[in-house]
N, CA, C and O atoms as a GROMACS GRO file, in nm:
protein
  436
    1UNK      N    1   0.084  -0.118   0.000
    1UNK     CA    2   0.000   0.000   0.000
    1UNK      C    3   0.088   0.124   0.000
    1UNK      O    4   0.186   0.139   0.074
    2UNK      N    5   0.045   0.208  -0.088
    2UNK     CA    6   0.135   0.378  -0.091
    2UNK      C    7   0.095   0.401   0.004
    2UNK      O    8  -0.010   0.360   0.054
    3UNK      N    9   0.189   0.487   0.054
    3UNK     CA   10   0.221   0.563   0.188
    3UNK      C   11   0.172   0.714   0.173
    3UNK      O   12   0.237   0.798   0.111
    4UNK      N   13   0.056   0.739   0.234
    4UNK     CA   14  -0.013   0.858   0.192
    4UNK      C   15   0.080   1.014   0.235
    4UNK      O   16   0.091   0.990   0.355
    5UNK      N   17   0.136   1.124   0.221
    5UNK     CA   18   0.110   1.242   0.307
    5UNK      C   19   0.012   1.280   0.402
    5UNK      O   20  -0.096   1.329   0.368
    6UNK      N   21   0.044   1.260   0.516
    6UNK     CA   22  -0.057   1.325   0.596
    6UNK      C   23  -0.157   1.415   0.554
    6UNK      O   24  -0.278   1.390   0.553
    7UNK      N   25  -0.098   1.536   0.515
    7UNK     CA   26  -0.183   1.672   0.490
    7UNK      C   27  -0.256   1.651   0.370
    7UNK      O   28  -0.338   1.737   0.336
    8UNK      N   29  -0.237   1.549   0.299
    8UNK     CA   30  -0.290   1.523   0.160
    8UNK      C   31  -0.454   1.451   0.201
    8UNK      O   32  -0.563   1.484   0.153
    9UNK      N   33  -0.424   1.341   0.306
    9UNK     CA   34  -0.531   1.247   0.281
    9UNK      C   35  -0.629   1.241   0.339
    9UNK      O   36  -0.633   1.306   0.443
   10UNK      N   37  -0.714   1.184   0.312
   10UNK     CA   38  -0.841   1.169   0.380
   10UNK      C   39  -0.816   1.112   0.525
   10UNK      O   40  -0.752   1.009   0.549
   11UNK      N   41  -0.893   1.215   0.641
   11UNK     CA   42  -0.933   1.171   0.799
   11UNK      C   43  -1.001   1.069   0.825
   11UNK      O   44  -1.085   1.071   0.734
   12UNK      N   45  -1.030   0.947   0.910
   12UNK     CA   46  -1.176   0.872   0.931
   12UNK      C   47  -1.149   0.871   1.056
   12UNK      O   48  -1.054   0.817   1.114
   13UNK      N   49  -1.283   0.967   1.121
   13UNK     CA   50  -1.274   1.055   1.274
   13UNK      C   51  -1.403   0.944   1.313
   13UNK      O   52  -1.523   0.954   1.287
   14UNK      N   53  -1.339   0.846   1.377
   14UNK     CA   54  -1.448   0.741   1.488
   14UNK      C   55  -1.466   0.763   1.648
   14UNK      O   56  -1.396   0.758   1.750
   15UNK      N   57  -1.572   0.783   1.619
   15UNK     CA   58  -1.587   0.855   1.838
   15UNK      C   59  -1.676   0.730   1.896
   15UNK      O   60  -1.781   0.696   1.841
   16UNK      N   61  -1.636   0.680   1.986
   16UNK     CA   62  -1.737   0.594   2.069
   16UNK      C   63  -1.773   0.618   2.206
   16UNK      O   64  -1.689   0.621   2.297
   17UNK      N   65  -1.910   0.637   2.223
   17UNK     CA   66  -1.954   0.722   2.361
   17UNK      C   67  -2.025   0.606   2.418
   17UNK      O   68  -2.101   0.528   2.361
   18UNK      N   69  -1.977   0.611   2.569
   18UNK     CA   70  -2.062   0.536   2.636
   18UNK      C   71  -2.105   0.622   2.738
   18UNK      O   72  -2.042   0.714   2.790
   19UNK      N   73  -2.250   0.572   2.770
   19UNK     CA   74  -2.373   0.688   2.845
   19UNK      C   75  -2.343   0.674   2.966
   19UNK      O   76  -2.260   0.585   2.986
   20UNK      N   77  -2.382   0.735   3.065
   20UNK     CA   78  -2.395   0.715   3.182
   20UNK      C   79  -2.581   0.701   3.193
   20UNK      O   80  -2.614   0.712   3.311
   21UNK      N   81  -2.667   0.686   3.127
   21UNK     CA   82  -2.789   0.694   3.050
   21UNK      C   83  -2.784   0.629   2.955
   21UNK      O   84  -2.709   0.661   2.862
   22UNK      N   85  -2.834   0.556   2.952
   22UNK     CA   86  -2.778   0.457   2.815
   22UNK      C   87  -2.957   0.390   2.748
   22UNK      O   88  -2.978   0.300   2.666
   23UNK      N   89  -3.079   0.498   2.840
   23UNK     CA   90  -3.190   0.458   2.771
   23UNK      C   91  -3.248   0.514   2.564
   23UNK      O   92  -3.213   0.595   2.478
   24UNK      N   93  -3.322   0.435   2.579
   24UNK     CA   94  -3.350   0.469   2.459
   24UNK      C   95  -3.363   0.611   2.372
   24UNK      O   96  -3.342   0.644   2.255
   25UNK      N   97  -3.413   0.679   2.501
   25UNK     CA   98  -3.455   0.842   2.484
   25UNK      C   99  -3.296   0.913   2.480
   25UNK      O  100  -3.264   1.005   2.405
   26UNK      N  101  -3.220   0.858   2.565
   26UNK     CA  102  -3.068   0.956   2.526
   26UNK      C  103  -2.956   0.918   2.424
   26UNK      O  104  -2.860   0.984   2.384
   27UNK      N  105  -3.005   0.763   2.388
   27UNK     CA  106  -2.962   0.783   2.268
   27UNK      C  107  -2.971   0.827   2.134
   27UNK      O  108  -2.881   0.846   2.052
   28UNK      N  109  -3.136   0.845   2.121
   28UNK     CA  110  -3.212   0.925   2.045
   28UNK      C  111  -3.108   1.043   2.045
   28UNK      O  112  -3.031   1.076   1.955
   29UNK      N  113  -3.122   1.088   2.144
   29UNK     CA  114  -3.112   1.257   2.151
   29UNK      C  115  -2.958   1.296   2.195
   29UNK      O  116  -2.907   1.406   2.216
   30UNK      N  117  -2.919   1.194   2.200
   30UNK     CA  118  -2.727   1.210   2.106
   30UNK      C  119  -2.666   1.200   1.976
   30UNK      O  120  -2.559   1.248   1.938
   31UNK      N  121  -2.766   1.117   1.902
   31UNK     CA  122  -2.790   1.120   1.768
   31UNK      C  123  -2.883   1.181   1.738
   31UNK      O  124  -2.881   1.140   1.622
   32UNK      N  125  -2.981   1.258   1.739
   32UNK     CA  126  -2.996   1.380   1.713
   32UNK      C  127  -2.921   1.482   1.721
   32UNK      O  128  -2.909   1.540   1.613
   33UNK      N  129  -2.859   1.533   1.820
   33UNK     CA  130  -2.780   1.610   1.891
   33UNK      C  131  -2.671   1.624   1.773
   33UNK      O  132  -2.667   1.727   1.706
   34UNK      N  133  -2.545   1.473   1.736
   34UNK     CA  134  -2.486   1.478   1.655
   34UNK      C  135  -2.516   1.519   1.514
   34UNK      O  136  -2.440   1.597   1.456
   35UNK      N  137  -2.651   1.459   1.438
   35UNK     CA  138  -2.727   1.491   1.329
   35UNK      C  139  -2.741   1.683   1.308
   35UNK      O  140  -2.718   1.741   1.202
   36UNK      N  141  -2.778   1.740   1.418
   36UNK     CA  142  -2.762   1.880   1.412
   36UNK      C  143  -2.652   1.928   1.406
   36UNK      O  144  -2.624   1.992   1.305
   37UNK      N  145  -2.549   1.912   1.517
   37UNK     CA  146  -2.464   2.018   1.517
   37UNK      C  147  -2.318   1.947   1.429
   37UNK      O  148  -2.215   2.006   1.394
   38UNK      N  149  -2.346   1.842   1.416
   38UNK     CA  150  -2.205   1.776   1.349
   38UNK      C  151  -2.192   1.764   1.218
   38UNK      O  152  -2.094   1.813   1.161
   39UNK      N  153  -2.330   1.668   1.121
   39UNK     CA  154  -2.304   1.688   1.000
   39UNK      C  155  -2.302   1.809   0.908
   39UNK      O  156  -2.368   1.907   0.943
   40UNK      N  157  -2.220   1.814   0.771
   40UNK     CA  158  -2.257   1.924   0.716
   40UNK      C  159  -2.102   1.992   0.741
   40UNK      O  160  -2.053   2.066   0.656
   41UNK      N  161  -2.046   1.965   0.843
   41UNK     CA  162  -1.930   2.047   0.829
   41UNK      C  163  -1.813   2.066   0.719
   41UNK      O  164  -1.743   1.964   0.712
   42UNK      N  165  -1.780   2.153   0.646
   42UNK     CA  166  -1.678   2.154   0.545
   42UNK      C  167  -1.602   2.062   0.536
   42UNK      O  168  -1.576   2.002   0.640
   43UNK      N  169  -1.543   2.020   0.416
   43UNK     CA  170  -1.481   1.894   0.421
   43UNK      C  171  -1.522   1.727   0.462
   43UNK      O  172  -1.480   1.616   0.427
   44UNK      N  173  -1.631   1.778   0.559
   44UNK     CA  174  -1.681   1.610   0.537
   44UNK      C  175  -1.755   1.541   0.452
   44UNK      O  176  -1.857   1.593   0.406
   45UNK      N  177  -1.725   1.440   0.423
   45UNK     CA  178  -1.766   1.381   0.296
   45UNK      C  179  -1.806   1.211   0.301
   45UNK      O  180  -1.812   1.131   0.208
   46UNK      N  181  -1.829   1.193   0.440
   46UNK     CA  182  -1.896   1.041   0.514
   46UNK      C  183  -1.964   1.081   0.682
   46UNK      O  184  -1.882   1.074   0.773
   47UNK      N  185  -2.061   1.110   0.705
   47UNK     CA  186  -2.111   1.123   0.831
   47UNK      C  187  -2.230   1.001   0.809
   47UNK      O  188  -2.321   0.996   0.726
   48UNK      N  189  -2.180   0.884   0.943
   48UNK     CA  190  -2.267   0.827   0.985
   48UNK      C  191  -2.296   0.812   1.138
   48UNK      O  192  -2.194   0.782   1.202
   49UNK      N  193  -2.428   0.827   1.223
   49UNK     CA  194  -2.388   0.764   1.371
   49UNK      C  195  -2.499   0.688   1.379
   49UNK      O  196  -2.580   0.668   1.288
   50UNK      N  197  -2.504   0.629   1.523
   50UNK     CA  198  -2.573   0.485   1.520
   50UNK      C  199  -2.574   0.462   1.650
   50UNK      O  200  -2.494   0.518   1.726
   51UNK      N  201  -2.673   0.372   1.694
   51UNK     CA  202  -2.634   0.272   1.811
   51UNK      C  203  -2.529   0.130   1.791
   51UNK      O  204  -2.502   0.062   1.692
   52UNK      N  205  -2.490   0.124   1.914
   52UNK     CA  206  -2.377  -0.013   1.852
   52UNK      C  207  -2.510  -0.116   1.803
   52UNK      O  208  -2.628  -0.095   1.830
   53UNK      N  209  -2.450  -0.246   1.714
   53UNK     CA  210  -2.518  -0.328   1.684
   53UNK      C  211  -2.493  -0.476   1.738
   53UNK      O  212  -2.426  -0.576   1.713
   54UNK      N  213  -2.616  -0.416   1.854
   54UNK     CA  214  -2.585  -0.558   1.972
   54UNK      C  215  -2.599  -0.698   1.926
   54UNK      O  216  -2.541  -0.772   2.006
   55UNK      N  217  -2.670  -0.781   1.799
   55UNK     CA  218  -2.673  -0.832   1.741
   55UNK      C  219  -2.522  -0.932   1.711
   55UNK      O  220  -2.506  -1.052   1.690
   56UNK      N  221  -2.427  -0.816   1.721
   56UNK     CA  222  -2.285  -0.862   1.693
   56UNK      C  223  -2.188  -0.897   1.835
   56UNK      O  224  -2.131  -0.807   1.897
   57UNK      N  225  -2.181  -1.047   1.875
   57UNK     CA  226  -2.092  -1.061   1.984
   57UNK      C  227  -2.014  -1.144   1.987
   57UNK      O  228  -2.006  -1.232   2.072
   58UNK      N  229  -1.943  -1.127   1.892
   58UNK     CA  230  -1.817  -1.219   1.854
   58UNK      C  231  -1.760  -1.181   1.966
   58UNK      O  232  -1.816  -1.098   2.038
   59UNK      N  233  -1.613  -1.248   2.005
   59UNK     CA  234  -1.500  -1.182   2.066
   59UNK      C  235  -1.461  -1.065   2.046
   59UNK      O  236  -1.464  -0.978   2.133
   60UNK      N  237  -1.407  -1.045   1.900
   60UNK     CA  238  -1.386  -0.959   1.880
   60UNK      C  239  -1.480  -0.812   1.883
   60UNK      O  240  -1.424  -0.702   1.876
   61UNK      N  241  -1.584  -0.822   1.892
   61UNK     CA  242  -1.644  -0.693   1.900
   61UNK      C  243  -1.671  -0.623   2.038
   61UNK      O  244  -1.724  -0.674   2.137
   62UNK      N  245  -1.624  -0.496   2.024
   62UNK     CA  246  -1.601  -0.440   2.155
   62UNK      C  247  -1.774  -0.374   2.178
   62UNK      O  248  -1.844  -0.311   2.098
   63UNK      N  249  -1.797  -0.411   2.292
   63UNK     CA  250  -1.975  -0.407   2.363
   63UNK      C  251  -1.954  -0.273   2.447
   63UNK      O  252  -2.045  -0.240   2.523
   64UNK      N  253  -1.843  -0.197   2.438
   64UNK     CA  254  -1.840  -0.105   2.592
   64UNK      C  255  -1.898   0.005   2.561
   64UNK      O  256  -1.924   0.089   2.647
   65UNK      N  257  -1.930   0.025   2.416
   65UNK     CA  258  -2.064   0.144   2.378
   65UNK      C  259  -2.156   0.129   2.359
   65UNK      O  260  -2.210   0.020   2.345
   66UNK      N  261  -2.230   0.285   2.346
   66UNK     CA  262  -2.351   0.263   2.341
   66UNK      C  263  -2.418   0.324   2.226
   66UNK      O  264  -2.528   0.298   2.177
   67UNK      N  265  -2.322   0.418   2.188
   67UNK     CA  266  -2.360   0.533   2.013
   67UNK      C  267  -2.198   0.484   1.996
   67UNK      O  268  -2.113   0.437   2.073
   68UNK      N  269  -2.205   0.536   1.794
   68UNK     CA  270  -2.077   0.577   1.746
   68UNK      C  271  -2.090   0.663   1.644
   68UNK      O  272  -2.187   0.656   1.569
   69UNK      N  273  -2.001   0.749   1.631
   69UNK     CA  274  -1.998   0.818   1.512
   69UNK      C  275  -1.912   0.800   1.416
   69UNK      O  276  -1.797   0.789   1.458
   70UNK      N  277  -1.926   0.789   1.274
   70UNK     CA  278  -1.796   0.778   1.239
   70UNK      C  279  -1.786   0.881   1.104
   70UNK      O  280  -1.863   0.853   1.013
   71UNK      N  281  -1.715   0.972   1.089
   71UNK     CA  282  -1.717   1.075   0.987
   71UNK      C  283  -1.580   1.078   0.930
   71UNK      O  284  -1.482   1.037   0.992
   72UNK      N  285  -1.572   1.151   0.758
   72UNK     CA  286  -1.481   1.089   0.731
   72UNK      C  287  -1.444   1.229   0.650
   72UNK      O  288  -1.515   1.264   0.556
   73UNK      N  289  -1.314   1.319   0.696
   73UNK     CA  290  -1.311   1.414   0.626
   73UNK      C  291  -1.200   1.398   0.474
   73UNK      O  292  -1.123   1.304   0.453
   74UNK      N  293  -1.224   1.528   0.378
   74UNK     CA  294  -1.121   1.506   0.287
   74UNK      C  295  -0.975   1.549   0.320
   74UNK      O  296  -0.901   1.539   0.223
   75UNK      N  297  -0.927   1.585   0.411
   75UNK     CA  298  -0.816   1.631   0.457
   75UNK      C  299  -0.830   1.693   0.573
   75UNK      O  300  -0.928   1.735   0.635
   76UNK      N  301  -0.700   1.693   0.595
   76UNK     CA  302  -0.649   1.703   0.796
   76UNK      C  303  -0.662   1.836   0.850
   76UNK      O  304  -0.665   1.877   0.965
   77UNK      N  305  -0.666   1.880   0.762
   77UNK     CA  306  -0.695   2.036   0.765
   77UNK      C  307  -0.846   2.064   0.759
   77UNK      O  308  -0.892   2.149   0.836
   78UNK      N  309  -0.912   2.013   0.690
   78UNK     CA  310  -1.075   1.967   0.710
   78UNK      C  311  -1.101   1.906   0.857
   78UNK      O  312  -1.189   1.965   0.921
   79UNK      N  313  -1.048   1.816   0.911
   79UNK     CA  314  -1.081   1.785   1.020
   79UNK      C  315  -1.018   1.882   1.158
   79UNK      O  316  -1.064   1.910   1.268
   80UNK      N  317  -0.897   1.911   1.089
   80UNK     CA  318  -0.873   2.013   1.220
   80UNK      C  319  -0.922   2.134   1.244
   80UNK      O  320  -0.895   2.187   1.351
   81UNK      N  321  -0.998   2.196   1.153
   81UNK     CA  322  -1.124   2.337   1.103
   81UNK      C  323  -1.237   2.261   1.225
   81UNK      O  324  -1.253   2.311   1.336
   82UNK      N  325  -1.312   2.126   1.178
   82UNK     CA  326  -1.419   2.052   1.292
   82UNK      C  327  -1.372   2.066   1.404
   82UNK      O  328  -1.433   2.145   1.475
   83UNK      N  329  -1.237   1.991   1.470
   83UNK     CA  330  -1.217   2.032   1.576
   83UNK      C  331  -1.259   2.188   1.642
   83UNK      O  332  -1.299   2.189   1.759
   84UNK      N  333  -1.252   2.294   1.580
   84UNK     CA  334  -1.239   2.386   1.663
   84UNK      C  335  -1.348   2.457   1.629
   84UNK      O  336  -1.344   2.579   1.645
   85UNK      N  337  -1.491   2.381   1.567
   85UNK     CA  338  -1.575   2.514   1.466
   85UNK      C  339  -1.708   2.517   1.592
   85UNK      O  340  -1.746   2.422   1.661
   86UNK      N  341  -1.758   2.662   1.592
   86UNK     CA  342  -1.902   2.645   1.702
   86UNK      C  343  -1.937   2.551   1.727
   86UNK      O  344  -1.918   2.501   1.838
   87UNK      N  345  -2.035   2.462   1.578
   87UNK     CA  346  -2.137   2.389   1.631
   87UNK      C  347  -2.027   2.284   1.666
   87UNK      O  348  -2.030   2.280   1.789
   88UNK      N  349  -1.952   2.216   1.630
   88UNK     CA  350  -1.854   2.038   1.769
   88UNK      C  351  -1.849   2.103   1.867
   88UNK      O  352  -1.850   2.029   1.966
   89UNK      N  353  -1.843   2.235   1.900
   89UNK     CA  354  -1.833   2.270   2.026
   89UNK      C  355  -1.930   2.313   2.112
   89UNK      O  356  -1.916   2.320   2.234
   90UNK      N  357  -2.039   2.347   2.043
   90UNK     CA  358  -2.203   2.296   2.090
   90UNK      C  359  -2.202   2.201   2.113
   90UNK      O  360  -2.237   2.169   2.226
   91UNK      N  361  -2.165   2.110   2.030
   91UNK     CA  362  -2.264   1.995   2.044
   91UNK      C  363  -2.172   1.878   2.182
   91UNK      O  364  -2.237   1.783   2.226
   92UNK      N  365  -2.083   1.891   2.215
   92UNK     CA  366  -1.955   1.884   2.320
   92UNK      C  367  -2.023   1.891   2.454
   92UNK      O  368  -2.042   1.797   2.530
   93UNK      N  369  -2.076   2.096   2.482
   93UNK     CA  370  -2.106   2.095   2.611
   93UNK      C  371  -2.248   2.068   2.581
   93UNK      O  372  -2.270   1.991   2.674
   94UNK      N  373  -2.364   2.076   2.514
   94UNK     CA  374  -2.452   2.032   2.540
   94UNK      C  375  -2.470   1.873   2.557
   94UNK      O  376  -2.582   1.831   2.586
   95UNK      N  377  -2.376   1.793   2.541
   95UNK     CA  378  -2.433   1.641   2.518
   95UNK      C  379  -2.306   1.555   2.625
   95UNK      O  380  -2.311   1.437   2.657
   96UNK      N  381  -2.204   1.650   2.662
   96UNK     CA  382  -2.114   1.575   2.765
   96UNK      C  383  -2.157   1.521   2.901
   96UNK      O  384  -2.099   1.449   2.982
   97UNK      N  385  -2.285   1.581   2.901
   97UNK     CA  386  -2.312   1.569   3.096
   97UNK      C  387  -2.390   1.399   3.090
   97UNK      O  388  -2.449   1.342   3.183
   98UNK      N  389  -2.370   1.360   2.980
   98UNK     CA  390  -2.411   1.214   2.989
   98UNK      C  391  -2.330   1.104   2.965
   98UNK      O  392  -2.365   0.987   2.982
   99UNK      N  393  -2.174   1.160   2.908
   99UNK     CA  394  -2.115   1.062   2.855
   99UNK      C  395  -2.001   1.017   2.976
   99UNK      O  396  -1.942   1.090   3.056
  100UNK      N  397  -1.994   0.888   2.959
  100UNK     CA  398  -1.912   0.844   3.130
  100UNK      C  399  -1.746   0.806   3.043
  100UNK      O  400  -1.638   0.777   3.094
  101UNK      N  401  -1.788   0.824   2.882
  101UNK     CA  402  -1.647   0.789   2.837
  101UNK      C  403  -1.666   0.789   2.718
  101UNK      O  404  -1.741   0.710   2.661
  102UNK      N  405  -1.585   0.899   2.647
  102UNK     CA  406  -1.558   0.871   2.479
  102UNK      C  407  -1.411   0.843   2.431
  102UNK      O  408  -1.303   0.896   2.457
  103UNK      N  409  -1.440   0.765   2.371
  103UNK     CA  410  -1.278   0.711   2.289
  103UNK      C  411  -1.257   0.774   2.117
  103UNK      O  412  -1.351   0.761   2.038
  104UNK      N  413  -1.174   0.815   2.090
  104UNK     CA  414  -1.204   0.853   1.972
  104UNK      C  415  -1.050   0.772   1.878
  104UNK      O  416  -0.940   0.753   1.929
  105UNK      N  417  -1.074   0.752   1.790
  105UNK     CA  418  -1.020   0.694   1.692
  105UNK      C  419  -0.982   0.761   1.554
  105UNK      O  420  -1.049   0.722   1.459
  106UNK      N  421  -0.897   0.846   1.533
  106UNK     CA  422  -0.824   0.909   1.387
  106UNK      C  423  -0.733   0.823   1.305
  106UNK      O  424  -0.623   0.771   1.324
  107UNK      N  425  -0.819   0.829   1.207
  107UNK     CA  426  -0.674   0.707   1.090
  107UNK      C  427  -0.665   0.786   0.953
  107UNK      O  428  -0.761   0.852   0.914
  108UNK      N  429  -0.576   0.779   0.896
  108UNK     CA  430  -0.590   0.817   0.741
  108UNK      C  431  -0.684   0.721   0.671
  108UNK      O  432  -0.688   0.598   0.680
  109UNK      N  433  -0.747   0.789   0.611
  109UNK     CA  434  -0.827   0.676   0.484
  109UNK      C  435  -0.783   0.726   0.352
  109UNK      O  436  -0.821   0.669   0.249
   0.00000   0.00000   0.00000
């Protein structure tokens, strides 16, 4: 596989939140929450979020969430603009007072 430039390539920005609330109604309304203030941002060009899909319990699949997001910008400079733009940062303090733990995951794609 070619060896990309950083600044050249595509971001794939994976967040996994686990609730301290983990009912039906707050996951709704973390994916909502994300649906408003997250998609749409410049440069992204893959926004999906979800509940995990409990269905799946291999070994390998990690159960310790409860939403994920996974968005996928065209460059690092695209994703580092998200990092710092109003609405992620709306959507941050309005939706943190529930989360007992997010992990986030950055790779080139």
């Amino acid at each position: 596989m070619e060896s990309k430039n950083p600044g050249s390539a595509r971001l794939a920005h994976s967040v996994f939140f686990t609730l301290t609330d983990a009912s039906d109604s707050a996951c709704e309304a973390l994916m909502a929450a994300a649906g408003k203030f997250l998609d749409g941002h410049d440069g992204c060009v893959s926004f999906a979020v979800g509940r995990r899909a409990e269905q799946y319990a291999r070994e390998v699949n990690d159960a310790t969430f409860h939403v994920a997001l996974n968005m996928v910008f065209d460059s690092v400079a695209a994703h580092d603009a998200y990092q710092v733009a109003p609405r992620h940062l709306e959507f941050i303090e309005s939706q943190k007072g529930n989360w007992s733990e997010v992990r986030v995951f950055d790779s080139f794609a």
